[in-house]
C-alpha positions as CSV (number, residue, x, y, z in Angstrom):
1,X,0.8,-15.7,-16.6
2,X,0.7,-18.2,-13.9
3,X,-1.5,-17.7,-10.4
4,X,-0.7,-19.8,-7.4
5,X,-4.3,-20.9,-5.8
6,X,-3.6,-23.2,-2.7
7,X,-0.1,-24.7,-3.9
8,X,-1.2,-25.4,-7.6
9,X,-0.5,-22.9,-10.7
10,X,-2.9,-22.1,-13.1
11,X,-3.8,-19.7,-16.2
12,X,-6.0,-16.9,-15.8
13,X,-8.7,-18.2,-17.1
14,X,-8.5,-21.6,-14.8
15,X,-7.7,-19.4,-11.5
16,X,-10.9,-19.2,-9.9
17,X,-12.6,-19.2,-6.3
18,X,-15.8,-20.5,-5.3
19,X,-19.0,-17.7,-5.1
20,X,-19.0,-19.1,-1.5
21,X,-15.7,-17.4,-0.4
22,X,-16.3,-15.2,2.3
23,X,-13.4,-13.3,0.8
24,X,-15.5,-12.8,-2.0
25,X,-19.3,-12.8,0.0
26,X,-18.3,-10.1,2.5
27,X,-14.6,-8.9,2.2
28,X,-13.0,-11.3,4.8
29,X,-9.7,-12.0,3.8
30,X,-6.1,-10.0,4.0
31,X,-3.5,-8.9,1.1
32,X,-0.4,-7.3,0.2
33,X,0.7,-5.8,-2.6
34,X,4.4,-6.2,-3.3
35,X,6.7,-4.8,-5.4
36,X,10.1,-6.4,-7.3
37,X,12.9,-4.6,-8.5
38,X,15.8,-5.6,-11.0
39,X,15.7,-9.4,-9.2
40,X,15.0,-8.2,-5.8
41,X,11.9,-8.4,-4.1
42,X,11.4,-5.1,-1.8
43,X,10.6,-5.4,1.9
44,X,9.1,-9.4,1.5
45,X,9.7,-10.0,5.1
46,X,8.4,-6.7,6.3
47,X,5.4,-7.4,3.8
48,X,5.0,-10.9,4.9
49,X,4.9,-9.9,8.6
50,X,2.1,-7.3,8.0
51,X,0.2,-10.1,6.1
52,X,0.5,-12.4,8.9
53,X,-0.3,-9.6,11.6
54,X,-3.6,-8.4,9.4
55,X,-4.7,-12.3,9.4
56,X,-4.2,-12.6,13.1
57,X,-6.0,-9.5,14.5
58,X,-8.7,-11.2,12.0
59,X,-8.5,-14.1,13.6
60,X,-7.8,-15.9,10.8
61,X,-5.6,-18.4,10.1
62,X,-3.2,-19.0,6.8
63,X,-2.9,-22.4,6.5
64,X,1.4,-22.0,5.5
65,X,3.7,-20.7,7.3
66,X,5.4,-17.9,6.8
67,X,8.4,-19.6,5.1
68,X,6.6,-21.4,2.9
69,X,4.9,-18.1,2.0
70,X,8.0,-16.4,1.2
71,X,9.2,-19.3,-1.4
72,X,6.0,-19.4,-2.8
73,X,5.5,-16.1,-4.1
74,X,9.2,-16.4,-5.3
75,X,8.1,-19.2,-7.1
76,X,5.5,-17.3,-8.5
77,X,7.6,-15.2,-9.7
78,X,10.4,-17.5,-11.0
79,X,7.6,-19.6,-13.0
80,X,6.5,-15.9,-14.4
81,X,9.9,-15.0,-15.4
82,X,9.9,-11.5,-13.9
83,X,12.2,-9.6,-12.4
84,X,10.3,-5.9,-12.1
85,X,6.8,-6.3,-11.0
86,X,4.4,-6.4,-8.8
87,X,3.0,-9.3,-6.8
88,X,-0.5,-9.4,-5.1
89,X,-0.5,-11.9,-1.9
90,X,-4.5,-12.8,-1.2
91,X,-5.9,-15.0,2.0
92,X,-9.4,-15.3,1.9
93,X,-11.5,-16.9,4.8
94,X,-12.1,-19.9,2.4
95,X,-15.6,-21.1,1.7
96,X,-18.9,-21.4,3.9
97,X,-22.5,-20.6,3.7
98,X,-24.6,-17.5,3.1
99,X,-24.2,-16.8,6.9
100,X,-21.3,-14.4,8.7
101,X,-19.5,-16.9,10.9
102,X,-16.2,-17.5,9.4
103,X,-16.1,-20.5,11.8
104,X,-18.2,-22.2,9.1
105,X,-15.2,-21.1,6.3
106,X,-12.4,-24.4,7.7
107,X,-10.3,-23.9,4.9
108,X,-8.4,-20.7,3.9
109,X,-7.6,-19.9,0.4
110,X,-4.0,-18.5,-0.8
111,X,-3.5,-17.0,-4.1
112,X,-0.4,-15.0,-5.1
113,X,-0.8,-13.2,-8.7
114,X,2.5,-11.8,-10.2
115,X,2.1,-9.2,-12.7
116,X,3.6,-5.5,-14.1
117,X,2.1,-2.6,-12.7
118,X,1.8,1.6,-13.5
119,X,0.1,3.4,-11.3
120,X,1.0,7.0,-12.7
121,X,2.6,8.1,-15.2
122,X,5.8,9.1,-15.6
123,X,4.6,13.0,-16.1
124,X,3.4,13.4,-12.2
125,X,6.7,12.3,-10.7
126,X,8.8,15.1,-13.0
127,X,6.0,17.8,-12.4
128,X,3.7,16.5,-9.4
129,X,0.3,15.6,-8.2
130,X,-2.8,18.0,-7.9
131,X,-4.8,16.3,-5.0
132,X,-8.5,17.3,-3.4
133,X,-9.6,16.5,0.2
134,X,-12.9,14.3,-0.1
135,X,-15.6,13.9,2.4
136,X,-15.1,10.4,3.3
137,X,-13.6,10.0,6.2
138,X,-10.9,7.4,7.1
139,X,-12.3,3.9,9.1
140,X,-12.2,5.0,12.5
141,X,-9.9,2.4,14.6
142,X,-12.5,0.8,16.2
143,X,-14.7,0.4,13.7
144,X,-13.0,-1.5,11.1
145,X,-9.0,-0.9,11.9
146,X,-7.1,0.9,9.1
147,X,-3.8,-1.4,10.2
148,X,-5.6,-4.3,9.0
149,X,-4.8,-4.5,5.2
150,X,-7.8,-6.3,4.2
151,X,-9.7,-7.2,1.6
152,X,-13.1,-4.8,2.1
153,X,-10.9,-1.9,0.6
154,X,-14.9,0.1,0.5
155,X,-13.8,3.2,2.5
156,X,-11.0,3.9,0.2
157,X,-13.0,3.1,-2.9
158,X,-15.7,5.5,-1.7
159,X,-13.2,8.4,-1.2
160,X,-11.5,7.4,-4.7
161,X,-14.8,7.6,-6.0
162,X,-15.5,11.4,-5.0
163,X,-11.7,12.2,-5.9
164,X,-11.9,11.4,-9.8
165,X,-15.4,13.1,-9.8
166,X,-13.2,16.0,-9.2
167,X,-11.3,15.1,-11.7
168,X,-8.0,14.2,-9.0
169,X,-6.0,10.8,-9.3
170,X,-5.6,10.8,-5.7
171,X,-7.0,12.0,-2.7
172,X,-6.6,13.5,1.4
173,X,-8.9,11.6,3.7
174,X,-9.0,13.0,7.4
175,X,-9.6,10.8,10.3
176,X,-12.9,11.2,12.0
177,X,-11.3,14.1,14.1
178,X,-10.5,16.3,10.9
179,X,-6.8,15.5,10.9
180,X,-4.7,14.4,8.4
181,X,-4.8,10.5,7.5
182,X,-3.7,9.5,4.5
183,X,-4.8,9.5,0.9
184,X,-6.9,6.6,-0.8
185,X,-3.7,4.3,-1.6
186,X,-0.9,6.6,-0.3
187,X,0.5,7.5,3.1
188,X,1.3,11.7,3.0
189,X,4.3,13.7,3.7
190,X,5.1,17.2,4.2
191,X,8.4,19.5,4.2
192,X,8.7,22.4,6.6
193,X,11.8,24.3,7.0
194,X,13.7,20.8,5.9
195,X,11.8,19.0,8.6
196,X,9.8,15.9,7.4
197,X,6.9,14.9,8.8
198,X,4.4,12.2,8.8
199,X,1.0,11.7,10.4
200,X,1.5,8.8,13.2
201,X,0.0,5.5,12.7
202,X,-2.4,5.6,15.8
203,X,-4.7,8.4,13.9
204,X,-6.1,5.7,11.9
205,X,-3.8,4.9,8.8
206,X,-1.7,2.1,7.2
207,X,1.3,1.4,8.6
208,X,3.2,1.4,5.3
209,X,6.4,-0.3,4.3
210,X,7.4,1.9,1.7
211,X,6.6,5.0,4.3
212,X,9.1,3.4,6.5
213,X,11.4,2.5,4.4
214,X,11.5,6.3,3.2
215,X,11.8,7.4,6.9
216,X,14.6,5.5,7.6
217,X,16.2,6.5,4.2
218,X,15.5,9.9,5.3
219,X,17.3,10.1,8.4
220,X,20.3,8.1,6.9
221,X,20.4,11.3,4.7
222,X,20.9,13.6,7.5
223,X,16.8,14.9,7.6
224,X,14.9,15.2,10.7
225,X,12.1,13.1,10.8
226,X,8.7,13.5,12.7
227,X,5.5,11.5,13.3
228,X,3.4,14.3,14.3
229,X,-0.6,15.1,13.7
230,X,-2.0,17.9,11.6
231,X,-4.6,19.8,10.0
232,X,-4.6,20.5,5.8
233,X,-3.6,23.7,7.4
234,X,-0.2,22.1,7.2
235,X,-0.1,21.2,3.9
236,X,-1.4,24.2,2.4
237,X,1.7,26.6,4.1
238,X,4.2,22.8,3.5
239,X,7.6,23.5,1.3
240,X,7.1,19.9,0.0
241,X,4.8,17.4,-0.4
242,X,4.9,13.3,-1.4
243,X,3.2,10.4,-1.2
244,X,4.6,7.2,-0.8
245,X,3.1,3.3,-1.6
246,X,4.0,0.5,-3.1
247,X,2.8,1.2,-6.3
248,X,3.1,4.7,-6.1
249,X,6.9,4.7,-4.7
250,X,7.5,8.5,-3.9
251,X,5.6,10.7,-5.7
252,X,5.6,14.7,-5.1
253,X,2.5,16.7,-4.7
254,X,2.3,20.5,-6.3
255,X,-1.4,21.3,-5.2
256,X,-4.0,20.3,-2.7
257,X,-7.8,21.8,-2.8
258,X,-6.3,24.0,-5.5
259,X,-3.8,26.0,-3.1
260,X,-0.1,25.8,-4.4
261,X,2.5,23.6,-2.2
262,X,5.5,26.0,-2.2
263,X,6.3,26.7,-5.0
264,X,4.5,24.4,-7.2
265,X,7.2,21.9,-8.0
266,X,8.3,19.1,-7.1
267,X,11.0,19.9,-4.2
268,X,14.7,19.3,-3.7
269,X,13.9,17.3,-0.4
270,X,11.4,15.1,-2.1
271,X,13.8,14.7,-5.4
272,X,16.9,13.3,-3.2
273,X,14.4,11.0,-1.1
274,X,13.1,9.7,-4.9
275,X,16.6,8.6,-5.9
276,X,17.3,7.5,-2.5
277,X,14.6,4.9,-2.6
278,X,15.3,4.0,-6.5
279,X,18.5,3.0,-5.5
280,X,17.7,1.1,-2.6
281,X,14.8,-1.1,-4.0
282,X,17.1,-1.2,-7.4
283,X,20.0,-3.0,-5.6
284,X,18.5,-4.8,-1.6
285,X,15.9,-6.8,-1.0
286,X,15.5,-11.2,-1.7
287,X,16.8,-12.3,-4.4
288,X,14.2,-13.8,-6.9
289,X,16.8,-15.7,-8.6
290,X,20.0,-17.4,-7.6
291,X,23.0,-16.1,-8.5
């Protein structure tokens, strides 16, 4: 394996950063995690714009621009040989002191790590996730904004935390108002009478690409599509239920806080939107290769 750190390539063992990072000190820095397909790479500009919007609202400044980005993790991944995997883009604040101004950090790091990736087995997409609603709430927006994607990932660790304590691979956080959010790594969906919906992204969640991806897939398939706020209420009475993430693709839900979704398997609505996606990130996206 080969990681880029600041236009250079190194092994594993020689890609390092300095204990002075503030990425590494106190969390500052932004990421993506990207996904590649069967030569394509799925949603990079879409992924690359998010990385770039996360940085600004940080004020923090990556020191390429955005097309050099884009041919650099190809690179990565043309130097790695892969063609299905998953790439992790990282900008850090760069070095400074022991202090919190990131004014004293004048030089931004960029790594981009290429690499395969399983985040579930192949068992929960055939017969479905059992989730559990945790205490920890989602970051309330204007506290520490749920659209940045950054790199102090605590409030997500926290609620993962509490979810495997109760013995669940994935969990439902609430925003600070008790609705619906989204879970630790995942945005939520439910089916109801064939209608999809989808908490809206001003309740405090991640915008994420593969959530819009499967909205628009959805509605090319002829499904009604909703961003709409609710209560676990929902999910409990839901005919269907999936998550959807980059590493977690589409993935049905059975059971939340041990109350059956419909009827307790994965459902039709959820099965077509799985092979609509498979198919689209199997055969669009940038090519890693040239033809």
């Amino acid at each position: 394996m080969l990681i880029y750190v600041d236009g250079e390539y190194f092994s594993p063992e020689e890609a390092k950063i300095s204990v002075f990072d503030h990425g590494l000190l106190y969390g500052d820095g932004v990421f993506e995690g990207i996904r590649c397909y069967n030569g394509y790479v799925f949603k990079l500009d879409e992924h690359l714009e998010r990385l770039y919007d996360s940085a600004k609202s940080l004020m923090l400044k990556i020191p390429i621009p955005i097309e050099a980005m884009q041919e650099a993790t190809l690179e990565t991944l043309r130097r790695n040989q892969l063609r299905e995997g998953y790439i992790r883009l990282i900008v850090t604040r760069g070095i400074g002191d022991l202090g919190l101004d990131p004014d004293k950090c004048h030089n931004p790091s960029v790594i981009i790590i290429a690499d395969k990736i399983t985040l579930y087995p192949q068992h929960y997409y055939e017969n479905g996730l059992e989730i559990v609603t945790v205490s920890v709430r989602r970051n309330y927006p204007e506290a520490i904004n749920p659209r940045i994607k950054s790199l102090n990932y605590l409030n997500n660790i926290l609620a993962k935390i509490e979810g495997k304590q109760s013995g669940a691979v994935e969990v439902l956080m609430l925003n600070i108002d008790g609705y619906v959010a989204e879970c630790s790594g995942d945005n939520i969906f439910i089916v109801k009478d064939e209608m999809i919906i989808t908490p809206p992204a001003h309740l405090g969640i991640l915008e994420g690409v593969t959530r819009n991806c499967v909205i628009t897939l959805a509605r090319e398939a002829g499904f009604e599509v909703e961003e709409r706020v609710f209560t676990r209420h929902g999910i409990y009475i839901a005919d269907e239920c999936f998550l959807t993430g980059t590493a977690a693709e589409v993935i049905p839900v059975v059971k939340l806080d041990q109350r059956v979704i419909g009827n307790g398997e994965p459902g039709k609505v959820t099965q077509k939107l799985i092979a609509a996606y498979r198919h689209y990130a199997n055969n669009f996206g940038t090519r890693i290769f040239p033809e």
